[in-house]
C-alpha positions in Angstrom: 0.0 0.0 0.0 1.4 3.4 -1.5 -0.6 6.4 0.4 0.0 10.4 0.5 -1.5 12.4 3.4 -2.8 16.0 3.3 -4.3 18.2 5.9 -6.1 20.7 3.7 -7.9 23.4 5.8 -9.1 25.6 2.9 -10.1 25.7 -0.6 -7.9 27.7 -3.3 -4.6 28.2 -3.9 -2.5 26.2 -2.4 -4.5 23.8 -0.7 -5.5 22.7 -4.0 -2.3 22.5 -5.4 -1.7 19.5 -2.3 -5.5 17.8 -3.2 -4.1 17.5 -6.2 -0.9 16.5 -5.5 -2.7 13.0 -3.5 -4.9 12.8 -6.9 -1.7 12.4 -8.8 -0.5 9.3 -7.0 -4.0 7.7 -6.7 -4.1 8.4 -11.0 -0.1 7.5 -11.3 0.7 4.6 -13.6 4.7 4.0 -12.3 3.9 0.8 -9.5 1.8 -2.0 -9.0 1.3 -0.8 -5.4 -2.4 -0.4 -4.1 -2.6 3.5 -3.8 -4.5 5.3 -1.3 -5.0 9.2 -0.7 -5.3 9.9 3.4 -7.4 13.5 3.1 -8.5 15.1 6.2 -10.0 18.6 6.5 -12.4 20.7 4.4 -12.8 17.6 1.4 -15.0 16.0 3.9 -17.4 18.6 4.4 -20.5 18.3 2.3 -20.7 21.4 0.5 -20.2 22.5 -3.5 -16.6 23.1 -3.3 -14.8 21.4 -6.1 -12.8 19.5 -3.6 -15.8 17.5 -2.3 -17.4 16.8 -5.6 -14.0 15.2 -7.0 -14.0 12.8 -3.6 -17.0 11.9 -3.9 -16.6 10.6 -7.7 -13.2 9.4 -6.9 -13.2 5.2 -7.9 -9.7 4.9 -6.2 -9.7 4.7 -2.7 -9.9 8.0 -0.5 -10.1 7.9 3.3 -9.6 9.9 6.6 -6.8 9.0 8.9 -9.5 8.4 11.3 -10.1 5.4 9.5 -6.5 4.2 8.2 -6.0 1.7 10.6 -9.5 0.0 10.2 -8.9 -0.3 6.4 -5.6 -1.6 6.7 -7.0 -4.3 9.1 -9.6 -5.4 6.4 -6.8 -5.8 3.9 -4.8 -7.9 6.2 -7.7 -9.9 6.7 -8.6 -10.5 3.0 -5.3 -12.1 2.2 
């Protein structure tokens, strides 16, 4: 498993530039790794920001840290 982490706190400039740095790696061709984007912050919040939309219609696999460990432990048990 191949993740990148991001706190974003706002939408715009910069804090985009980081969403989109995680979206890179999820999209990324270069490994045969699973890939996972750990997003906390504003994405979450259910609003009509362009962050939130793009989550939402993410198929790769997008979580909060709050739930990192739970996913990892349902991966472990699927092997």
């Amino acid at each position: 498993v191949l993740g990148e982490a991001k706190f974003l706190t706002d939408s715009g400039g910069h804090q985009n530039a980081q969403f989109a740095d995680a979206l890179n790696l999820l999209r990324g061709k270069e490994c045969n790794a699973m890939r996972i984007a750990i997003l906390d912050g504003v994405v979450w919040i259910k609003d009509s920001t362009k962050m939130y939309r793009t989550v939402c219609q993410l198929e790769e696999v997008a979580l909060s840290a709050l739930f990192l460990k739970d996913f990892l432990e349902e991966l472990r048990e699927k092997e």
